[in-house]
Phi, psi and omega in degrees: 000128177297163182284320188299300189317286189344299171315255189016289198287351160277321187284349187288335198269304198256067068288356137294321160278035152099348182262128212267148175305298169340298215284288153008307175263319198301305199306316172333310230252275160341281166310325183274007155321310197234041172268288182329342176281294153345294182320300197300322151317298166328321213263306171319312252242272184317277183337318210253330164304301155316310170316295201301274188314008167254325162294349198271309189296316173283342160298332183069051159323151128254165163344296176306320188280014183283322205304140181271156193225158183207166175086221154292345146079024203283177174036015174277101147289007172272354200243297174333318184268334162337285174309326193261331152313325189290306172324275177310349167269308170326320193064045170258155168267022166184174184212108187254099173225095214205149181269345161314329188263157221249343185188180162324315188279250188358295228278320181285010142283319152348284147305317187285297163344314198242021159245006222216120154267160154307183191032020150279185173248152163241128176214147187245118205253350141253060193040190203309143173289173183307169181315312207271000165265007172272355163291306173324319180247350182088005151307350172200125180320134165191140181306104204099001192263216207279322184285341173292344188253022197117321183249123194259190210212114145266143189227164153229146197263158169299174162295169183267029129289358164070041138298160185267139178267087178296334157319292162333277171319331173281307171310351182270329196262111186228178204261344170263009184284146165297259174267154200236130164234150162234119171239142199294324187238182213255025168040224176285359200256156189263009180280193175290126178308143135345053187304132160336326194259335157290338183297305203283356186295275183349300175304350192261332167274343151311306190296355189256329176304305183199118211307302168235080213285146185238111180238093183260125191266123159305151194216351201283160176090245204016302182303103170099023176277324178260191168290310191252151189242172196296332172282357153278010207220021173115322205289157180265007155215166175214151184218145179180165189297095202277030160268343177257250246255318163296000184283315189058038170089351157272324173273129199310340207171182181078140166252179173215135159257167166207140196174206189276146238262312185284331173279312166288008179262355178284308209283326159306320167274335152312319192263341163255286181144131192322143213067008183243308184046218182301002202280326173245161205149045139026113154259005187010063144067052182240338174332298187298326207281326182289318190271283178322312198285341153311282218293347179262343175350283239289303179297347186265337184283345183290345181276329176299339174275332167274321150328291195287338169281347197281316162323328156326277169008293181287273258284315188298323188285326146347294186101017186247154210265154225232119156244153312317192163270199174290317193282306192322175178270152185233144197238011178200176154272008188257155186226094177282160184209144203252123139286329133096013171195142158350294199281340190267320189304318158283346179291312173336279186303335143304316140002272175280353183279300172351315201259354196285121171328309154251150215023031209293359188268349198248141181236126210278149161239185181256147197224171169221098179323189142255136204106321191244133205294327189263158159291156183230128164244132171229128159268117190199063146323075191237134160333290196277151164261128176083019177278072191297350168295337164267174180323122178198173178186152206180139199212121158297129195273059148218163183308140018242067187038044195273148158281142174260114195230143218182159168062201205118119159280013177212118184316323184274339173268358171279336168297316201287314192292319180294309156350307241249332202284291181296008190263311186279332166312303147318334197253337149271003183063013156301282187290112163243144182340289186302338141305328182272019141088000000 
């Protein structure tokens, strides 16, 4: 089949799934923009891909280590190698990798939980954390969090260039702070993500302040977007989801910490109990899906990282405003987009549910979730529920209504889907036609 049929026969497919000749050529147009970008993602792709399967060989993964443990899970030497791959691609000197932890959130109580005494401090040293940790630490009362045990919270806000303010932050840094949490991606805030290589600047300077400062970087979006990760550059834990970017769409649940050897072992005995730590722990037959969905991480986040520039791309060409834009350098999968009202922010999203493998018939509303102070709408037709390494998008309904949209498990269903976004926009007069040229 020649290539111009093929085109032919691609465009036949996606006008029977609802996308307009417009929407089509504008994406068309669009893509071809941002091949040079493409490359540059691959080339990242390949390095890291390596990286995994050269931890994976030198551990001597097999077969055996696929086999399910129940119970107290004791001698899983499939969860134990699990675990020491995870170290090594990482470049941590230990690893917590279980399917006991339920998201993102739990694990990074986890870390905060078991390195946190009463009378220590917690301090963030890039304003306020994502929505669901402020419960976690006690900026907004919840049963159980960290001020209920004792530990109180300090923050300093970025400059308004999304710089770090080292004044503040040297003035903050007191003889009871503990710990630094650094979070790596922009959550609901509209500033720039976190280059690795800025985590570690932060890091030399927390560490110059105050020698021995315990500095854990949220890692969720993140993992395999650079070459080097936050445990090459200083931080001493780094924690994330294995539903977002390292599960690589395969693994069903579970987080992983990695870090310095004593700190994760605190946090094994925070999630079992002291005198148990890493030693028990059931993988009831979740392992391959743990192990395989590593080794596929580096290629599934690279089609999710093109998914989100190519969303610049459409949106920026628009007029509607973009973090990053299409050209920046990129430190997460996620791609905000300002919508600037209620009504365009659910079309979005109504949208990317649209494009979804699953439940693509269903239309998302806005709820009030638990963890977050605003209502929230989300789309996320996903294997797994909640798996943002597949399609998604999810947005707080206050101003100025930006979607945050991430993932894809394929480069070609994260295209499909930003179309479908942009499709419904149009198809509501948030967009007109005639714009797209």
């Amino acid at each position: 089949m020649s290539t111009e049929q093929m085109e032919k026969n691609i465009h036949h497919i996606y006008r029977d799934m609802g996308l307009s000749a417009p929407v089509i050529a504008f994406g068309e147009a669009v893509e071809k923009a941002c091949r040079e970008r493409f490359e540059q993602i691959d080339e990242t792709a390949q390095y890291n891909q390596l990286k995994v399967l050269g931890a994976m060989q030198k551990h001597r993964v097999n077969a055996g280590h696929f086999a399910s443990s129940t119970g107290y899970g004791y001698n899983d030497d499939g969860r134990e190698t699990l675990e020491a791959v995870y170290a090594e691609a990482f470049h941590g000197e230990a690893a917590l990798v279980r399917p006991q932890i339920v998201c993102g959130t739990q694990a990074l109580y986890l870390a905060l939980s078991a390195n946190l005494l009463p009378g220590d401090e917690l301090f963030s040293p890039v304003g306020r954390p994502y929505d669901t940790l402020e419960e976690v630490i006690g900026i907004r009362p919840s049963v159980g969090s960290l001020a209920e045990y004792g530990v109180t919270y300090a923050e300093a806000d970025l400059l308004p260039d999304g710089s770090f303010d080292y004044e503040a932050i040297r003035a903050r840094i007191g003889a009871r702070t503990k710990m630094a949490t650094i979070q790596r991606s922009k959550g609901y805030a509209s500033r720039p993500t976190l280059s690795v290589e800025r985590i570690g600047e932060l890091i030399a300077f927390l560490k110059k302040c105050k020698q021995d400062l315990i500095c854990m970087v949220d890692n969720c979006y993140g993992e395999f977007v650079e070459e080097i990760e936050p445990t090459d550059v200083g931080a001493d834990l780094i924690v994330g989801s294995l539903i977002k970017n390292p599960g690589g769409g395969l693994a069903p649940c579970g987080g992983y910490i990695v870090g310095r050897e004593e700190l994760v072992e605190r946090c094994a005995r925070r999630l079992s109990s002291p005198g148990l730590g890493k030693e028990v722990g059931a993988s009831l037959g979740v392992k391959r899906d743990l192990y395989q969905g590593f080794f596929l991480a580096p290629t599934v986040t690279a089609g999710a990282l093109k998914g989100a520039v190519f969303a610049a791309g459409i949106f920026e060409r628009l007029g509607f405003r973009v973090i990053p834009d299409s050209r920046e350098s990129r430190h997460d999968i996620i791609q905000a987009v300002e919508l600037g009202s209620p009504e365009a922010l659910c079309a979005f999203c109504e949208g990317i549910q649209a494009a979804a493998p699953v439940d693509s018939y269903v239309t998302p509303v806005p709820w009030d979730m638990p963890g977050y102070d605003s209502p929230v709408i989300m789309a996320a037709g996903a294997f797994v529920q909640g798996s943002s390494i597949e399609l998604s998008a999810d947005g707080p309904l206050r101003p100025p209504y930006t979607a945050f949209f991430q993932g894809g498990l394929t480069w070609y269903h994260a295209r499909f889907g930003v179309l479908k976004a942009l499709q419904r926009l149009v198809d509501r007069g948030v967009v007109e036609a005639a714009e797209l040229g």
